[in-house]
C-alpha positions in Angstrom: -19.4 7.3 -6.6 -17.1 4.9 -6.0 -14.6 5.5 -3.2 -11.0 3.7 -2.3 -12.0 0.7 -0.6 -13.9 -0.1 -3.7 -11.3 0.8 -5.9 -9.0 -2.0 -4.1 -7.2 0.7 -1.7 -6.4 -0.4 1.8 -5.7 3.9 3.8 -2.4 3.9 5.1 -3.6 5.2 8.9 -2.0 4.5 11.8 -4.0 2.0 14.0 -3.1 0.3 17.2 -1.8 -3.2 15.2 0.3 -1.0 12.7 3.4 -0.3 12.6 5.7 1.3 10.1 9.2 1.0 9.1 11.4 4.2 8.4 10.5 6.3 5.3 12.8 5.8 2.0 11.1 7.9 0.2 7.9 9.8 -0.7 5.2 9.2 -3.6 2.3 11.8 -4.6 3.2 13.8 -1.3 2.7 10.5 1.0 5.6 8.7 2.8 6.6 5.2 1.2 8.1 2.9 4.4 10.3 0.8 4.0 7.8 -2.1 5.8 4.5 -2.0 6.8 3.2 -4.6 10.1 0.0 -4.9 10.6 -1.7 -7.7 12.6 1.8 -9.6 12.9 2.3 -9.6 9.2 5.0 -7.6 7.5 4.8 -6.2 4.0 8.0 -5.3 2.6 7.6 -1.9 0.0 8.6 -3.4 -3.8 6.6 -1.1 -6.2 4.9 1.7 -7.7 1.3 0.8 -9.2 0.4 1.9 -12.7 -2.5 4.3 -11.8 -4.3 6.7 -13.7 -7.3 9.2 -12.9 -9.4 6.1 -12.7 -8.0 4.5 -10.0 -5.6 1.3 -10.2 -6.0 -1.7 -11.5 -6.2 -4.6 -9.2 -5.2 -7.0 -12.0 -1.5 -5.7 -10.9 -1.7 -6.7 -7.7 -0.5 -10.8 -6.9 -1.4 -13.2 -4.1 0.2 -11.7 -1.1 0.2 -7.9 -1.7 -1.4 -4.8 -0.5 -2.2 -1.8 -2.9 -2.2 1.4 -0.5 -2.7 4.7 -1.4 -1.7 6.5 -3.2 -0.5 4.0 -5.6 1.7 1.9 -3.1 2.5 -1.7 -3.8 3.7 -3.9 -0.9 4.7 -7.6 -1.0 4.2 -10.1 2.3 7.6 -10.6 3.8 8.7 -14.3 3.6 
């Protein structure tokens, strides 16, 4: 069985280094923030990913994203 991590999904928790921006919206019953900080780097929310029972391909995903779950794209702030 192949779980998220395999599947190229980082889990949206809250740790100590996180931090989240304000929620804009909502996606599959999870909250989409605005930004995402983790570790002194901020990702900045830009897309949905195309996903499908299978899971979602990483091929979508460029240099200097994260893919959370459920389906959450997020660019590296410049």
């Amino acid at each position: 069985m192949v779980n998220d991590i395999d599947r190229g999904f980082q889990e949206n928790k809250a740790v100590s280094t996180q931090k989240n921006g304000r929620a804009i919206g909502s996606h599959l019953g999870k909250p989409i923030y605005e930004s995402i900080t983790d570790q002194d780097v901020t990702y900045i929310f830009d897309r949905l990913a195309e996903c499908d029972t299978e899971g979602c391909p990483l091929d979508q995903v460029k240099r200097g994203e994260l893919l959370l779950q459920p389906g959450l794209i997020y660019r590296q702030a410049s």
